[in-house]
C-alpha positions, 0 to 999 in steps of 0.5 A: 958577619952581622949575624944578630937577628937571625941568631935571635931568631934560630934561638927563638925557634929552637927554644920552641922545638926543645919545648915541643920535644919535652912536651912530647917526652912528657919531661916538666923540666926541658919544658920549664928550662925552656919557658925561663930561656924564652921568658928571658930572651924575650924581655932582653930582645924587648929591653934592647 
């Protein structure tokens, strides 16, 4: 079950859809919680 980059990217994916969705509901704090998830999936998916 050697999994690991399509969980990645399922996350990538879904962290976009939640941001759409806040942005959609006008809701700043799903949109800001999910920035800060990207941001930080990003530089760890670089840093590895």
């Amino acid at each position: 079950m050697d999994l690991v980059p399509y969980n990645i990217y399922l996350f990538f994916i879904s962290i976009f859809l939640w941001f759409a969705v806040g942005y959609m509901w006008k809701d700043k704090a799903i949109m800001v919680v999910h920035v800060g998830a990207f941001i930080s999936l990003f530089v760890g998916y670089l840093n590895a």
